[in-house]
C-alpha distance (Angstrom), angle and dihedral (degrees) to the residues before:
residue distance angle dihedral
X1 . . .
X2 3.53 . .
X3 3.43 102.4 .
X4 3.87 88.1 44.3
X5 3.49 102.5 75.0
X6 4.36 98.3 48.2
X7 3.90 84.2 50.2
X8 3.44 81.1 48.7
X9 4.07 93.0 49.8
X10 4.25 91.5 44.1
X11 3.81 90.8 45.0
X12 4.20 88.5 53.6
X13 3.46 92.8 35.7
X14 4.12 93.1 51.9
X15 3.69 92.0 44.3
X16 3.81 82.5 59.5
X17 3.44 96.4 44.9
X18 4.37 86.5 56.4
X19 3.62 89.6 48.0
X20 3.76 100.2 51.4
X21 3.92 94.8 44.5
X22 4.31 91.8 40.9
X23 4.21 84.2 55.9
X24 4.24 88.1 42.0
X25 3.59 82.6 49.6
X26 4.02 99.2 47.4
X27 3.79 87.6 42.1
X28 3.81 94.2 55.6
X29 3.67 84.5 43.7
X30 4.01 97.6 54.1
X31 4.19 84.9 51.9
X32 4.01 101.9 101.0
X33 3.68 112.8 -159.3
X34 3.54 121.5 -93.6
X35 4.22 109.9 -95.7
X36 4.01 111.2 -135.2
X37 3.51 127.5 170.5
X38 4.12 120.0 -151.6
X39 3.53 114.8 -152.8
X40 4.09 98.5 -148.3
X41 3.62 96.5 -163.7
X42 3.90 96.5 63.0
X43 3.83 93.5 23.0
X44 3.88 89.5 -122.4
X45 4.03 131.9 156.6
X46 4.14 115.1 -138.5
X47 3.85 137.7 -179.1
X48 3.61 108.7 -134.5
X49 3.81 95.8 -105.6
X50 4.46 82.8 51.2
X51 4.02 76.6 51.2
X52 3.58 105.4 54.3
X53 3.97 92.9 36.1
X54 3.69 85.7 50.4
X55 4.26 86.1 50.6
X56 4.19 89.3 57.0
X57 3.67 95.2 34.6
X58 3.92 90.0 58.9
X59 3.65 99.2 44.1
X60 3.64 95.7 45.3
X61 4.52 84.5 49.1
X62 3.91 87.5 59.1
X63 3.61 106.0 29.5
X64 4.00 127.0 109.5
X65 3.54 154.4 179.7
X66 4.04 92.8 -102.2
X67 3.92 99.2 55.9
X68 3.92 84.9 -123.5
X69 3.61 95.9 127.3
X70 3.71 127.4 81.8
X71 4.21 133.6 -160.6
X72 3.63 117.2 -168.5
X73 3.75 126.7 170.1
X74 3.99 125.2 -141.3
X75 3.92 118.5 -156.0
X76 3.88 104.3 -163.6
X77 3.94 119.4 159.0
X78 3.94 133.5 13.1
X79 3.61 114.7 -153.8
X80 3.53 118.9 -171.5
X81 3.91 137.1 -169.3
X82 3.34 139.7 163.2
X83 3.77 102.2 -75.0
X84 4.58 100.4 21.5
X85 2.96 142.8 23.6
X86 3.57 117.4 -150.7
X87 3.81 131.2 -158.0
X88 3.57 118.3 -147.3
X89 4.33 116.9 -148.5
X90 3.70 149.4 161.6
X91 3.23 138.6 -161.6
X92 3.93 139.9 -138.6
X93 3.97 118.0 -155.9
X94 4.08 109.5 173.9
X95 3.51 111.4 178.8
X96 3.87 116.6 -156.3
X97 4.48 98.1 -28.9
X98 3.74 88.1 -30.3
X99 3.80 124.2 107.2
X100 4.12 106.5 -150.4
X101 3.89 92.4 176.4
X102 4.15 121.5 4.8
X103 3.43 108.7 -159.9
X104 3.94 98.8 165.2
X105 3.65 115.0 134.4
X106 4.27 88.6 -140.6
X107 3.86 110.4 103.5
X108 4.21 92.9 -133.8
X109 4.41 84.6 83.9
X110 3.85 88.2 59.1
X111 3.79 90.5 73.0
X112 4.06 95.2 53.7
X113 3.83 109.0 141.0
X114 3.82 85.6 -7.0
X115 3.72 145.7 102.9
X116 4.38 105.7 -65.7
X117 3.65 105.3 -148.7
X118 4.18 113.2 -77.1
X119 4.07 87.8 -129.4
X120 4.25 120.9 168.2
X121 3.98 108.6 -150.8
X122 3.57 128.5 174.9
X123 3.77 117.6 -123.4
X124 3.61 137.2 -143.7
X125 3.77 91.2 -97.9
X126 3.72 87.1 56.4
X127 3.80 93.7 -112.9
X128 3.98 118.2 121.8
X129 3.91 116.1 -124.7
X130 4.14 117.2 -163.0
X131 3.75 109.8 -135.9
X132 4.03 114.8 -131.9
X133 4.03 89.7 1.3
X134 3.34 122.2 101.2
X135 3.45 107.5 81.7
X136 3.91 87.3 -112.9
X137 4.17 136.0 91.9
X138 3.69 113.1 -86.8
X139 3.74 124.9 -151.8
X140 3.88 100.3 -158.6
X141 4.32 112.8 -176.7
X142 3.91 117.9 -167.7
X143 3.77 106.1 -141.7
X144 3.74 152.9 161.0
X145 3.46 141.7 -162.6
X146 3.81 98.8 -113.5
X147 3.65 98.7 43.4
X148 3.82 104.8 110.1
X149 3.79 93.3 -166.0
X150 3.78 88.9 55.6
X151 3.38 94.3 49.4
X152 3.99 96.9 45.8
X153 3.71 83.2 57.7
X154 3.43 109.5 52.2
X155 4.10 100.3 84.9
X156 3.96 80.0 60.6
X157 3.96 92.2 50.0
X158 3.98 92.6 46.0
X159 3.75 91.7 50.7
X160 3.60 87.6 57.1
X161 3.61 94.9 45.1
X162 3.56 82.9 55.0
X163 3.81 97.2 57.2
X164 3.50 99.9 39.8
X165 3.75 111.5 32.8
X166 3.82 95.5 105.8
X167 3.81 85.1 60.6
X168 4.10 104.7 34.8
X169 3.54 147.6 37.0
X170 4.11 114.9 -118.8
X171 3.25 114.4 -154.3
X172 3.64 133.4 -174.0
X173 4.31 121.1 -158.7
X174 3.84 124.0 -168.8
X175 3.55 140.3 156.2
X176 3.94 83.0 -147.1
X177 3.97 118.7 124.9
X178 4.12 117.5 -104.5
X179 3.76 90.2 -122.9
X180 3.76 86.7 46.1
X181 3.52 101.3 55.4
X182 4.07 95.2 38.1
X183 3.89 84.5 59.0
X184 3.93 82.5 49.0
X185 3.76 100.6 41.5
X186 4.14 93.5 73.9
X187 3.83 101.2 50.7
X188 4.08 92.3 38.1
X189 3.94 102.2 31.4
X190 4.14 102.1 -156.6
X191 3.64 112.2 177.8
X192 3.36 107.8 -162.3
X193 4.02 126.3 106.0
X194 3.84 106.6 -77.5
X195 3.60 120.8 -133.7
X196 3.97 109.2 176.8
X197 3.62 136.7 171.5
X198 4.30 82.9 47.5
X199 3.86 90.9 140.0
X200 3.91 97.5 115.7
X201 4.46 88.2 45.4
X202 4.04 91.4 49.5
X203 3.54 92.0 48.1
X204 3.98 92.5 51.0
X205 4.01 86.8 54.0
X206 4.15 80.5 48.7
X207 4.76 87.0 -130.9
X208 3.64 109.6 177.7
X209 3.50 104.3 154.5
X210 4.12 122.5 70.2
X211 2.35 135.3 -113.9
X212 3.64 106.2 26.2
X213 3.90 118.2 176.8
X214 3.66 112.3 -158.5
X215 4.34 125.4 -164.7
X216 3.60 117.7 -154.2
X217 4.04 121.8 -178.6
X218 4.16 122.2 -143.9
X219 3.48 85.0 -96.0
X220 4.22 88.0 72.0
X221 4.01 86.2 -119.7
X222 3.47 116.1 142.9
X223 3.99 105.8 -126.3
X224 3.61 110.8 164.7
X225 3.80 139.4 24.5
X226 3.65 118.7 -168.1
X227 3.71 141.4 -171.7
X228 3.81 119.4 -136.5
X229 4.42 120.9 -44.4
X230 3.65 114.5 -75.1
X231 3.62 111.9 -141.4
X232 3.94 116.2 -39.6
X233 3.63 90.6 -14.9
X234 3.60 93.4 -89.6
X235 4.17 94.5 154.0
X236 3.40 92.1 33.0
X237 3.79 88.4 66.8
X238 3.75 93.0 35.9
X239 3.89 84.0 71.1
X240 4.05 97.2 41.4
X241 3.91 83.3 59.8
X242 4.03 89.3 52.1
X243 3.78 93.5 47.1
X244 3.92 101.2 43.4
């Protein structure tokens, strides 16, 4: 009996020992990480509520009566620890043709009011055209033969060509096959230069959206980037006018 009732003691006193760490254990458990958000372009730490003020606050900054101004938020990495979690973003805000702030992960908004890349490609005439280089504006259009909004603009784009071509390059950019787009060519005439098999240069400038219209001054700087025509083309020209 005597060594009956310490057992006893040790067997109470370890079942208390399992309980107490098993409810530490479910407390630390219940504890969600702390949710931050880093905004990358001003290096900057928010709570979520800082976040989502900081989301009205910047689209109510930019916006106006005209609609010309655009907000758009970029989520890029999550990094997590043991107590947060914290969401890195940008942001882009372009206001009329003008980026303010370009927060888009592709490559292509590097190159704003900068240097585009020199590059030499062959095209599907078996020519070579020099990206950026020759001294003159280049129109350059991202493209592929199953994009319908690229197709439904390219009467617009070849009436510009048409106007302009003594005064800038035209340039069209796809990832596209040769023997694809020569079986294209007669059924959707597009008169711009063709540059095909592109895939491994659009991926470098990181273009996921098409079309995507791209202005480049004689200088070889990249000054506009553009989403698909608007109407007859109307603003499309407007910048033409400003580059040549």
């Amino acid at each position: 009996m005597k060594y009956i009732l310490p057992l006893v003691v040790l067997l109470v006193m370890a079942s208390c020992n399992d309980k107490q760490a098993a409810h530490e254990e479910a407390e630390t458990a219940s504890v969600e990480p702390q949710g931050y958000y880093k905004d990358l372009i001003k290096d900057k730490v928010l709570t979520e509520d800082e976040y989502l003020q900081f989301r009205k606050d910047l689209k109510k900054k930019y916006q106006d009566s005209t609609g010309n101004t655009s907000v758009v938020f970029h989520l890029y990495n999550r990094v997590s620890s043991s107590d947060s979690i914290i969401q890195e973003f940008k942001y882009t805000v372009k206001q009329g043709h003008k980026y303010l702030y370009s927060g888009s992960k592709a490559a292509l908004f590097n190159y704003l009011n900068t240097s585009f890349p020199n590059k030499e490609f062959p095209t599907l005439k078996g020519d070579k055209v020099i990206l950026a280089g020759g001294g003159r504006p280049m129109l350059i259009n991202f493209w592929f033969t199953q994009c319908a909004p690229c197709v439904k603009e390219m009467p617009i784009l070849n009436d510009l060509q048409t106007k302009y071509k003594q005064q800038m390059d035209f340039v069209a950019i796809t990832f596209s096959k040769a023997e694809e787009v020569e079986k294209f060519l007669p059924k959707h005439p597009f008169t711009f230069t063709q540059v095909t098999n592109a895939a491994s240069f659009i991926d470098e400038l990181g273009i996921m959206d098409y079309p995507t219209t791209i202005f480049i001054n004689k200088d070889g700087k990249l000054i506009y980037i553009e989403a698909a025509v608007l109407g007859k083309g109307e603003e499309f020209e407007k910048l033409i006018e400003e580059l040549i």
